[in-house]
C-alpha positions as CSV (number, residue, x, y, z in Angstrom):
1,X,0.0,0.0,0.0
2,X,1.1,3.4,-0.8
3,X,-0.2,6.9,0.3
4,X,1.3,9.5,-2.3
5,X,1.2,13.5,-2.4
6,X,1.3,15.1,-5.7
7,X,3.0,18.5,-5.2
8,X,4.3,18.8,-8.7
9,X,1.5,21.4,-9.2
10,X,2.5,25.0,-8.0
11,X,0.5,25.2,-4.7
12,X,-2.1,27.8,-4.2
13,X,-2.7,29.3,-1.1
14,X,-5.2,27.4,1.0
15,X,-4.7,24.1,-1.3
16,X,-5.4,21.4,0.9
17,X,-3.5,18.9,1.3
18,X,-5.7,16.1,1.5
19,X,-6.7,16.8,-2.2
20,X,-3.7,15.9,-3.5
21,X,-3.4,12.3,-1.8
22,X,-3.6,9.5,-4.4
23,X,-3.1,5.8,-2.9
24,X,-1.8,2.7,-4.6
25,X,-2.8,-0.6,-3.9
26,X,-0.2,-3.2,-5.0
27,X,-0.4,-6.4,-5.9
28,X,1.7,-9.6,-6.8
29,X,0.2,-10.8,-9.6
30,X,-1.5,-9.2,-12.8
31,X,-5.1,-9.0,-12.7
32,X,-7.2,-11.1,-15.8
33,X,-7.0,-8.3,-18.9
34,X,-11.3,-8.2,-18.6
35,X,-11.7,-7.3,-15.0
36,X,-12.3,-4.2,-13.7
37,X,-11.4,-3.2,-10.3
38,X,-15.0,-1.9,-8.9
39,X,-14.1,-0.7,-5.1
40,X,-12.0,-1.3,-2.5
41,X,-12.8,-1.9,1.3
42,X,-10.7,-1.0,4.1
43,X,-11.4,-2.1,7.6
44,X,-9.2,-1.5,10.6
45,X,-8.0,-3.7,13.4
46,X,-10.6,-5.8,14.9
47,X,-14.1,-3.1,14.3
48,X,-16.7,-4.3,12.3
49,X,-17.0,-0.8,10.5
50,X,-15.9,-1.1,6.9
51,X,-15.0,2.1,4.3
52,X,-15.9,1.3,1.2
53,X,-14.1,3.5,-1.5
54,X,-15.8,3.3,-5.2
55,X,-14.7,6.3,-7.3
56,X,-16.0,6.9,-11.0
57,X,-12.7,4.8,-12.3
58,X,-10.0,3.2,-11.1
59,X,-6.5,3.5,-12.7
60,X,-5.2,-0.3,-13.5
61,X,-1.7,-1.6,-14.8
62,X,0.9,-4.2,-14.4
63,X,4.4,-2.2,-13.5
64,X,6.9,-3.9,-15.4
65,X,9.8,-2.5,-13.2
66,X,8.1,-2.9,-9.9
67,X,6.6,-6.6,-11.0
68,X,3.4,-5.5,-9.0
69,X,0.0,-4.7,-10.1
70,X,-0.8,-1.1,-9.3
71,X,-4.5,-0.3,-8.3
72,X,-4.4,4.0,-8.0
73,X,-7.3,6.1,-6.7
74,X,-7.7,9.1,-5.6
75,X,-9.3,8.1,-1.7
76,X,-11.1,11.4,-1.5
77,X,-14.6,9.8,-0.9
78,X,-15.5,6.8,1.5
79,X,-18.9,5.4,2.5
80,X,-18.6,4.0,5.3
81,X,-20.5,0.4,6.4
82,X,-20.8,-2.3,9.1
83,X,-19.9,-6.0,9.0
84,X,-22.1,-6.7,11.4
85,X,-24.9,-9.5,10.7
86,X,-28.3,-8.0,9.4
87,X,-30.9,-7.6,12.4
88,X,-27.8,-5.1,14.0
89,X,-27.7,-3.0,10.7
90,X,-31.5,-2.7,10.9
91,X,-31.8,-1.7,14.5
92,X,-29.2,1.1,13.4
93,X,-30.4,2.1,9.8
94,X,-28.1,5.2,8.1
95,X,-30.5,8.0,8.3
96,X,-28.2,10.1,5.7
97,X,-25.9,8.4,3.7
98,X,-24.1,11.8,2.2
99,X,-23.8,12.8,5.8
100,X,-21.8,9.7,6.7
101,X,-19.3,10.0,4.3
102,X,-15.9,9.7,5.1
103,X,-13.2,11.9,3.3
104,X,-9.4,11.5,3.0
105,X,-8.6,13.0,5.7
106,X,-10.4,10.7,8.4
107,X,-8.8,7.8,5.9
108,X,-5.0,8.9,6.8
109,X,-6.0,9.5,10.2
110,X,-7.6,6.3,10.4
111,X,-4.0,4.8,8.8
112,X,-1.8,6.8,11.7
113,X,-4.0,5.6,14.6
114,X,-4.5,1.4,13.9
115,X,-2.2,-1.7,13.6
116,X,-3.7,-3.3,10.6
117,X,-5.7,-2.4,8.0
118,X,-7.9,-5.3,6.1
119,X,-8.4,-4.6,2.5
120,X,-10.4,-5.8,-0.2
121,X,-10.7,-5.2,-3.7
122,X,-13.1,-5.8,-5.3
123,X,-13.1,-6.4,-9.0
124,X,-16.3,-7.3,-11.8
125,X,-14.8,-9.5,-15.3
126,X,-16.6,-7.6,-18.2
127,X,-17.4,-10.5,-20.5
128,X,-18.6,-13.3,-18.3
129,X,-20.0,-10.8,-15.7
130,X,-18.7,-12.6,-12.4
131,X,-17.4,-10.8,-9.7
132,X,-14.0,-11.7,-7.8
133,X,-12.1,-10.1,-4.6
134,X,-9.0,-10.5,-3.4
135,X,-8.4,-10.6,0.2
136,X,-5.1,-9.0,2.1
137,X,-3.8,-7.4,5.1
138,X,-1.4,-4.7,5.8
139,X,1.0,-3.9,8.9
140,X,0.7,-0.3,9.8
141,X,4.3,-0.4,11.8
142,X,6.0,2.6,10.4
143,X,2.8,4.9,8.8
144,X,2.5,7.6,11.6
145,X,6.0,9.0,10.5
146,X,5.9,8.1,6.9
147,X,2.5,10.1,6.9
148,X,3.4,13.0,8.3
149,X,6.5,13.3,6.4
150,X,3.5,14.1,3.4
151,X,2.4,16.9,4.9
152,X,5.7,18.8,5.9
């Protein structure tokens, strides 16, 4: 996982910061050519809240230098959700979805403050319609000082 500032653009005063965050997601092996990556889920040491991130598209290639699979977004928008079995959810319905949602901000914050992070991503293949997700975990040992050095 990577958490990248773009800073190339001359900064105007009051830019903030948080809108130039893109993250990567990296990955081992090449994803099948027809599938499209469709979300991905983060959720955080052992809470059963999930952030689901689904932006209009996805940027998708296989790194021939890094031998990864690159998954790039731009994390500005979250929805956030609950793992929780269904009779819990209903007791606790989301009165307003748009006033739930979860920017990049809390995202990083979220990323300085827990051990792990649990990810998903979740992908749809365009010609036989199924969908797919691969499962992984991160170690957040070193991202508190890593993260700050973004916003020096």
């Amino acid at each position: 996982m990577r958490v990248l500032r773009d800073i190339t653009s001359s900064p105007k005063k009051g830019t903030n910061p948080y809108d130039q965050i893109t993250g990567q997601i990296l990955l081992n092996d090449k994803i099948d050519k027809d599938s499209k990556v469709q979300s991905l889920v983060f959720r955080f040491d052992d809470s059963p809240k999930i952030f689901v991130h689904q932006p209009a598209e996805f940027k998708q290639e296989w790194d021939v230098n890094a031998r990864k699979y690159i998954v790039t977004s731009d994390w500005h928008a979250w929805r956030p959700g609950d793992t929780r079995d269904k009779e819990v959810r209903i007791n606790n319905p989301d009165s307003d979805s748009q006033a739930k949602q979860v920017y990049a901000k809390e995202i990083i914050e979220m990323l300085k403050a827990h051990q792990k992070v649990f990810c998903q991503v979740v992908m749809l293949n365009g010609v036989y319609g199924t969908q797919s997700i691969i499962d992984f975990e991160f170690t957040l040992q070193n991202s508190t000082k890593s993260i700050n050095y973004l916003f020096k």
